[in-house]
Backbone bond lengths (Angstrom), bond angles and torsions (degrees), N, CA, C in turn:
res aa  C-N    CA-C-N  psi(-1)  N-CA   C-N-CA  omega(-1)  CA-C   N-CA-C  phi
1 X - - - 1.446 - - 1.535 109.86 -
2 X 1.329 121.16 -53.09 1.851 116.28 163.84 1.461 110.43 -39.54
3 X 1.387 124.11 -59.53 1.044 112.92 -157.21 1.720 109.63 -75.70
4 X 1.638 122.80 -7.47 1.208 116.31 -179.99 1.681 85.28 -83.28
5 X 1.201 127.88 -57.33 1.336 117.82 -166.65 1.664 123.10 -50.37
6 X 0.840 111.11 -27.18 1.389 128.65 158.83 1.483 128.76 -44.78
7 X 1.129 94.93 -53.98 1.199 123.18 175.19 1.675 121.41 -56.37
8 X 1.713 104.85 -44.42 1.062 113.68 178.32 1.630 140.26 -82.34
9 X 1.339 119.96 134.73 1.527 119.10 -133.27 1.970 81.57 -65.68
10 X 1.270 108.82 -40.61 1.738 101.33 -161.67 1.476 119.50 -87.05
11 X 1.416 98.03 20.17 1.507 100.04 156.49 1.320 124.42 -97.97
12 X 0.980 130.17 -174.42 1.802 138.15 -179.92 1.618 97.76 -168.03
13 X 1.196 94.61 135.79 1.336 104.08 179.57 1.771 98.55 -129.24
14 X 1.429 117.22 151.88 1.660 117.64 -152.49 1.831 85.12 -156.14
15 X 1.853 108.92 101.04 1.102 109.14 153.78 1.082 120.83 -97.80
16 X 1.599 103.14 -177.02 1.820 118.40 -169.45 1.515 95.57 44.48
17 X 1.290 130.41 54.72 1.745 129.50 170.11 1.170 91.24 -111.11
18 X 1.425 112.96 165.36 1.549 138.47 148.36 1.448 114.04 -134.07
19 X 1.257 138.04 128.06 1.399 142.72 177.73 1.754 84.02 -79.34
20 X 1.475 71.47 124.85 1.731 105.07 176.32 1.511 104.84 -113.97
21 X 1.306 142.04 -27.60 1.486 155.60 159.66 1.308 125.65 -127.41
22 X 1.234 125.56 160.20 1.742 126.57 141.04 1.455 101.74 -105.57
23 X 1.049 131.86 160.04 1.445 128.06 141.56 1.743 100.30 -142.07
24 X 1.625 94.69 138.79 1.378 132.79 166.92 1.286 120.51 -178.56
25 X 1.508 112.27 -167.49 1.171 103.31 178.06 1.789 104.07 -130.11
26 X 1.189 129.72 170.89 1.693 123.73 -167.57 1.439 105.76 -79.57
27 X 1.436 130.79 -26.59 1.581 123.99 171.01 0.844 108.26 -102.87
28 X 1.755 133.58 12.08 1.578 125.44 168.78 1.874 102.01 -102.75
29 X 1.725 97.32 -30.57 2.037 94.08 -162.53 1.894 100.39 99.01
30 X 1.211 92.03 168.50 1.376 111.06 148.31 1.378 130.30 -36.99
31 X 1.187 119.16 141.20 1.445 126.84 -179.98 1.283 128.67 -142.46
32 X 1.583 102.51 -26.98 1.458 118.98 168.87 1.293 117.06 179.09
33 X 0.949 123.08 164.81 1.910 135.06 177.10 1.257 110.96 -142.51
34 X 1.560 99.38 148.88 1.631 102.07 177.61 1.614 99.52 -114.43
35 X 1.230 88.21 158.55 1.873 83.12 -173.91 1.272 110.97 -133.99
36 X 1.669 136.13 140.80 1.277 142.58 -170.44 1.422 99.03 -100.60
37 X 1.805 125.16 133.87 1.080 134.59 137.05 1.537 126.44 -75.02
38 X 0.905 120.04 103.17 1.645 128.07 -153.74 1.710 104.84 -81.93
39 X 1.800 100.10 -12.05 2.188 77.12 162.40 1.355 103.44 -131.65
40 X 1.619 124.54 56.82 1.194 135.17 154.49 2.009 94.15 -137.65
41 X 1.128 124.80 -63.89 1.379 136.31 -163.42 1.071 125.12 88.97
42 X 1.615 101.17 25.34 1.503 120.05 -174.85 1.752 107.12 -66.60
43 X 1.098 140.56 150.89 1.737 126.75 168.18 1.623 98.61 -126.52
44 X 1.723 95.00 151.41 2.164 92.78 -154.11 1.904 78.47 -136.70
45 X 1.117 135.86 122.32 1.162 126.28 -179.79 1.790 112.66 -91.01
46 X 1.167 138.04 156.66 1.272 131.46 173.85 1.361 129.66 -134.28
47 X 1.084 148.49 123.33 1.434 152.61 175.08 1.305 109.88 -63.76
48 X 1.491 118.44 110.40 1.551 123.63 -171.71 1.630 114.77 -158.27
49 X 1.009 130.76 168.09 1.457 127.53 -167.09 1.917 110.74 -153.25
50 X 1.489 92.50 5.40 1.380 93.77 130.07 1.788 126.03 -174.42
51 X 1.047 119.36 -158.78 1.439 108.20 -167.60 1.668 116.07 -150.35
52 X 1.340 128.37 110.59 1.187 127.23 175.17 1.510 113.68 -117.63
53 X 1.228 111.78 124.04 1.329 122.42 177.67 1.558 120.41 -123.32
54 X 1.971 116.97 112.56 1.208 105.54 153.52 1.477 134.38 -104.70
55 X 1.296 84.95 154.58 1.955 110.47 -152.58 1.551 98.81 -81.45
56 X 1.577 126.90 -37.57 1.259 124.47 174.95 1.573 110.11 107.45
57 X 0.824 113.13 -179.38 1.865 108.17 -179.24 2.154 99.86 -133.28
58 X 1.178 122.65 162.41 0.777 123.52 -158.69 1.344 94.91 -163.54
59 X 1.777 153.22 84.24 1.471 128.14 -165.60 1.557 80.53 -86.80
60 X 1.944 102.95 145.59 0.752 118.68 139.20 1.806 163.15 -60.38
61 X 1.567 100.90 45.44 1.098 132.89 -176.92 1.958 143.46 -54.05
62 X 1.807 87.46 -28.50 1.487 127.55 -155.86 1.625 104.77 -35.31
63 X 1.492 96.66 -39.35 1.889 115.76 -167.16 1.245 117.28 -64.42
64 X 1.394 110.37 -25.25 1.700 128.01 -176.61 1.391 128.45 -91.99
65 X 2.133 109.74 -3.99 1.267 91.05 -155.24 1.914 84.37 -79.31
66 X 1.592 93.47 178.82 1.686 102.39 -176.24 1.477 104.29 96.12
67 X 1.399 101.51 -36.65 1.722 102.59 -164.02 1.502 109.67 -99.39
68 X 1.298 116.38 -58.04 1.569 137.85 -179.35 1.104 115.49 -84.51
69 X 1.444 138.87 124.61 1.432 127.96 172.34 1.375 114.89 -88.73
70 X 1.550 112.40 115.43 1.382 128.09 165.27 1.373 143.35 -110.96
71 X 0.729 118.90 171.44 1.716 124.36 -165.15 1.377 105.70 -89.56
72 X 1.459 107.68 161.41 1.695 117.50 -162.00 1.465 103.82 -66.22
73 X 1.495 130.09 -27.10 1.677 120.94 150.16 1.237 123.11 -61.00
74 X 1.241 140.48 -18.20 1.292 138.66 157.35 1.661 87.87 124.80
75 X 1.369 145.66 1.40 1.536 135.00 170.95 1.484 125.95 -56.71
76 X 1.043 115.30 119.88 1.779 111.46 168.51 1.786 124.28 -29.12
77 X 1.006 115.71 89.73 1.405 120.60 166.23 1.415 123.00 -37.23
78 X 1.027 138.73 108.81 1.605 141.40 -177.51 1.402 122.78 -114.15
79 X 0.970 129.30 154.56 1.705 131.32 157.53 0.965 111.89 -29.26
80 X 1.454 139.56 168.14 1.391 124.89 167.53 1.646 108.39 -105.77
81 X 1.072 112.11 167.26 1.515 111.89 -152.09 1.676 129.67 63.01
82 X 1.322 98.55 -12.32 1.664 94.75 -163.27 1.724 103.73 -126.02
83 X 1.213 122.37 -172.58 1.145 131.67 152.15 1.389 137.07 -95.30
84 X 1.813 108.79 23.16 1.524 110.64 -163.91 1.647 106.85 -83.88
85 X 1.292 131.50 139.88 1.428 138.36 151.81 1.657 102.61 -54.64
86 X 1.429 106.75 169.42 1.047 111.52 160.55 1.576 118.23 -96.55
87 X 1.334 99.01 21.25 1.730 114.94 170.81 1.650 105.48 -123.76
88 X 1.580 112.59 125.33 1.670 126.69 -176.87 1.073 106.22 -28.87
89 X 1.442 157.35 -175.81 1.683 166.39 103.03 1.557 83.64 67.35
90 X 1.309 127.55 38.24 1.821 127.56 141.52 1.681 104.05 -95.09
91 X 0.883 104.45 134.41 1.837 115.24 -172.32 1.671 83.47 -135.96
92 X 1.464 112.80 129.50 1.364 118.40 143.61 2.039 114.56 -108.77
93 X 1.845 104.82 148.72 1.365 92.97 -172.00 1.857 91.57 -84.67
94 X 1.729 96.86 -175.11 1.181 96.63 177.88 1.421 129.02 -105.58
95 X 1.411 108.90 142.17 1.135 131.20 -159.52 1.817 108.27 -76.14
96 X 1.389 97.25 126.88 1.644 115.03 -176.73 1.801 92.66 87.09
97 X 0.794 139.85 32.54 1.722 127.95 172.16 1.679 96.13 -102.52
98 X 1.448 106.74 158.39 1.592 113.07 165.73 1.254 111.09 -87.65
99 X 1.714 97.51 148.90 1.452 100.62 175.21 1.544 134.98 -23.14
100 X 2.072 115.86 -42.98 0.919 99.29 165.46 1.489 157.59 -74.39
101 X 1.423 67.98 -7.66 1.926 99.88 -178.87 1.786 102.30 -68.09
102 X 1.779 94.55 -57.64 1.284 86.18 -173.72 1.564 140.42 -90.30
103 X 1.718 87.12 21.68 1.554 81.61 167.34 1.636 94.62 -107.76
104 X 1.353 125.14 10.97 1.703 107.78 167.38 1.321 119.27 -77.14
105 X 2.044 102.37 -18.86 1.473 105.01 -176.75 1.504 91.38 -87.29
106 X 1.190 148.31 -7.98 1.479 124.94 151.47 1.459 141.03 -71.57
107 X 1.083 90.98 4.40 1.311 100.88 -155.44 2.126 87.80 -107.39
108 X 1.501 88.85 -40.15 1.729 98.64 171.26 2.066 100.83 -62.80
109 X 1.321 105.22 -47.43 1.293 91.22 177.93 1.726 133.46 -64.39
110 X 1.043 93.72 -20.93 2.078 107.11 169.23 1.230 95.29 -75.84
111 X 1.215 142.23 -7.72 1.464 121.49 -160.88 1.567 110.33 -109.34
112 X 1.807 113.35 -17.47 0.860 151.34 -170.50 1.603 99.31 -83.62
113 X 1.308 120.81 -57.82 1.486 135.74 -140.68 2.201 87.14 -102.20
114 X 1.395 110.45 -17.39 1.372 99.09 -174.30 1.504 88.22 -94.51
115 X 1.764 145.24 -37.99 0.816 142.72 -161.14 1.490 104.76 -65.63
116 X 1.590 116.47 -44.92 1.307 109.60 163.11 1.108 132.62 -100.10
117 X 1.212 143.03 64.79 1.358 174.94 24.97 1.802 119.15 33.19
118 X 1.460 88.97 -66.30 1.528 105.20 171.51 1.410 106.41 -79.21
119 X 0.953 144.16 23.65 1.354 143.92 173.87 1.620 87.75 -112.28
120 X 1.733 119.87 -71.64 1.328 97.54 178.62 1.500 136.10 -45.86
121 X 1.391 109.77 -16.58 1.804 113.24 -171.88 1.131 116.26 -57.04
């Protein structure tokens, strides 16, 4: 998909940017943006009518390293096929599922974590 977008004459793609504005109005749209280069702080304004921005992914992992073994993006490492950590009653959900999916794999993981619970009782 980059490389078709790339490809295409009516895209523009704008690195090292930061959207520093939109300006328009809600029954006109877009009209333009100014954009920050964040290691000059130069601002370059542009005439445009619309605007897509990705934000990037980042798992929130940070708390675990030392503990959890993860991958050079920072993702929970698992068994394969499964959701096991390489730490006991660590369950990670799965990665790229939709919300609804992945709150069924939580819901599989409480069910998991009460079964052994009641094993300790």
């Amino acid at each position: 998909m980059q490389e078709r977008a790339q490809k295409n004459s009516k895209i523009g793609f704008f690195w090292d940017a930061a959207v520093d504005e939109i300006f328009g109005e809600p029954a006109t749209g877009v009209t333009r943006v100014r954009l920050k280069n964040p290691r000059t702080g130069e601002h370059t304004d542009f005439r445009i009518d619309g605007v897509f921005m990705a934000l990037g992914h980042q798992p929130n992992t940070a708390i675990f390293n030392g503990q959890l073994d993860m991958d050079e993006l920072g993702y929970l490492i698992v068994r394969p096929g499964s959701t096991y950590t390489n730490v006991e009653g660590v369950r990670r959900g799965r990665r790229g599922r939709s919300g609804l999916s992945a709150g069924g794999h939580g819901g599989g993981h409480w069910m998991h974590g009460r079964a052994g619970c009641r094993a300790l009782a």
